[in-house]
N, C-alpha and C positions, 0 to 999 in steps of 0.2 A: 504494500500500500504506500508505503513511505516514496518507493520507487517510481511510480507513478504519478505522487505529487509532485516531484523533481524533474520528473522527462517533461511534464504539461508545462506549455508553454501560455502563460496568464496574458489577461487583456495590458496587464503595468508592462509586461514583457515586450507586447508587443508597441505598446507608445514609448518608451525608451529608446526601441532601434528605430522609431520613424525619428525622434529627435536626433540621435544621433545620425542618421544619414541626413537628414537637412544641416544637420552645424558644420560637418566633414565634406559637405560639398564644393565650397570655396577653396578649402585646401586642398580636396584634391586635384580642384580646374589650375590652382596653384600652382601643385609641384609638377604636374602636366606643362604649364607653361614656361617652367625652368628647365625643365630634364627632357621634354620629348619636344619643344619647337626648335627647329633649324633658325630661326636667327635670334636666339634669345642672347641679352645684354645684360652688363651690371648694372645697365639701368636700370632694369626690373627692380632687382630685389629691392629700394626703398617701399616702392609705392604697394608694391606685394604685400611687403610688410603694415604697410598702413592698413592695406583692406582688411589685413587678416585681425589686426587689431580692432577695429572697427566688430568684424565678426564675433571676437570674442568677449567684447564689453562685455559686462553681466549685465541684464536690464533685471526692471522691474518684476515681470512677469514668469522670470526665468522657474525652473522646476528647479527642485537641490540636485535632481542629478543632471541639468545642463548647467548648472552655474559650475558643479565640481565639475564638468567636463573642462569649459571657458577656463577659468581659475587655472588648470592643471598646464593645460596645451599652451596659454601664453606667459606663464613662469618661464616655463622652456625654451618660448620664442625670443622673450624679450631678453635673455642672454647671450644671444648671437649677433655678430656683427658688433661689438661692444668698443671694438680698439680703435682708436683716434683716428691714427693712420687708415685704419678703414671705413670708417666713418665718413673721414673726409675725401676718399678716392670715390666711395659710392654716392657720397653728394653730388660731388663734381659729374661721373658718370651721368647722374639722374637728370641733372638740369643742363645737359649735352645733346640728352637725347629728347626730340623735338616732341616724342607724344606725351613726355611726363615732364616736360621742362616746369611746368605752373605747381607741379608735386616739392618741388624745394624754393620756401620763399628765403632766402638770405641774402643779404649783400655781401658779407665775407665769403662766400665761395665764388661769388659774381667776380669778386676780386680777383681771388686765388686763378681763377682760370683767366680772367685778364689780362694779369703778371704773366702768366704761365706762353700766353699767345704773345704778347709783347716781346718775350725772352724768344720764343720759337723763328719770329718774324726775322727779327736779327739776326742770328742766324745763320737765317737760311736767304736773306741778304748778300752773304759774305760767298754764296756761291755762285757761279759763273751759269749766266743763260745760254741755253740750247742754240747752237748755230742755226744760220738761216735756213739751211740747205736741211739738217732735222726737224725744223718747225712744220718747213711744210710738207715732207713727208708722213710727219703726225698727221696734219690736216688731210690729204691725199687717203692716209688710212679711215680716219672717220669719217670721210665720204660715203666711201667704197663701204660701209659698214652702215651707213643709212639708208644708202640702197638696197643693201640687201634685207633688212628687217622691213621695207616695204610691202618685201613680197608674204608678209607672214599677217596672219591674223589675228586678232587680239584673243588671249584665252580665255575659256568663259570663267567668270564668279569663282574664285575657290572657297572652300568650307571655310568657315572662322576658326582662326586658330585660340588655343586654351588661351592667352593672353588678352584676346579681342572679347570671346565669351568673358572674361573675368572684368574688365572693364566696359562692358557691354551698356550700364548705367551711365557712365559720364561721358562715352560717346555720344549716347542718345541725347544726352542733355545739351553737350556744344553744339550739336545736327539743331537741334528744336530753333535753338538761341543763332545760328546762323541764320535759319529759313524762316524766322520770324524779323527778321531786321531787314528794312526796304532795302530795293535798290538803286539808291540815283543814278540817273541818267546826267551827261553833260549839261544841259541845260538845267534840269534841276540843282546840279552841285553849283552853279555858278551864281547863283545869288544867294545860295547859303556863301559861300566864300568871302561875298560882301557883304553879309551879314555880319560874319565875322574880321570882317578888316582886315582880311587879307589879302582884297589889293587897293592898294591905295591910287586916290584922285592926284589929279594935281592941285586943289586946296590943298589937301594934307602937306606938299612938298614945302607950300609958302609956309606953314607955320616950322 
């Protein structure tokens, strides 16, 4: 008898693992998006980490066994990536790469990578440009290389990759916030412009 209350699997049994497969779903589009997509970046991992924090806030409403679920899994997370030096390589990565640039607001790292381009320019200054006669055989190549992607067709739609599904909400959000904002036309933008005092009369010059 004992055995049989033990094999039965209860209504609590069953709403536990529905919670748990919705709170483990984020992390797994996650680790899907760092370990199986072909162009994954450092840049990821900040913003990864934010969603994943965000997921495991404890709210209000949470049950004791999702809150010790949350509790358990971001103890764990939020000791990785801890060291300065990495901190600050994956900042900089973050706000390099153009889809999570607004994911790092700081002006010291705006800096750091500043410095870092200022140092690189110079440089790379101190090196000698490509002869005439290699330029244009560069150019000659990417002709002959536009020509031929002519003849090719564009491929259809591919699947969304585990990164795209994971931020799937704040794309849709910048898409809503473009395709709600008009669009002028030249005529319309030219007397907002003088609206704005951006061109000026010839009174303005005499004052």
């Amino acid at each position: 008898m004992e055995k049989e209350r033990l094999d039965r699997i209860g209504n609590e049994d069953l709403r536990k693992a529905e919670e748990f497969v919705h709170l483990m779903r984020k992390h797994y589009t996650s680790t899907l998006a760092v370990s199986s997509d072909k162009s994954a970046t450092c840049g990821e991992i900040l913003p990864i980490l934010q969603k994943l924090e965000q997921q495991y806030t404890v709210q209000e409403g949470d049950s004791a066994f999702t809150r010790s679920i949350k509790e358990n899994i971001w103890k764990d997370l939020s000791k990785r990536y801890q060291g300065t030096d990495i901190q600050r390589f994956l900042e900089e990565a973050t706000i390099l790469d153009p889809r999570f640039k607004y994911k790092v607001k700081s002006d010291a790292v705006c800096d750091r990578i500043r410095e870092a381009a200022i140092t690189a320019n110079t440089v790379a200054a101190r090196d000698e440009l490509p002869g005439e006669g290699e330029t244009q055989r560069e150019g000659c190549e990417d002709g002959e290389e536009e020509e031929v992607e002519e003849h090719y067709a564009l491929p259809p739609p591919s699947k969304k990759t585990a990164l795209e599904e994971l931020f799937e909400e704040e794309d849709n959000e910048l898409q809503s916030i473009r395709e709600s904002q008009p669009r002028l036309s030249l005529a319309q933008k030219e007397p907002e412009q003088l609206g704005n005092g951006e061109i000026r009369t010839e009174e303005d010059h005499n004052f």
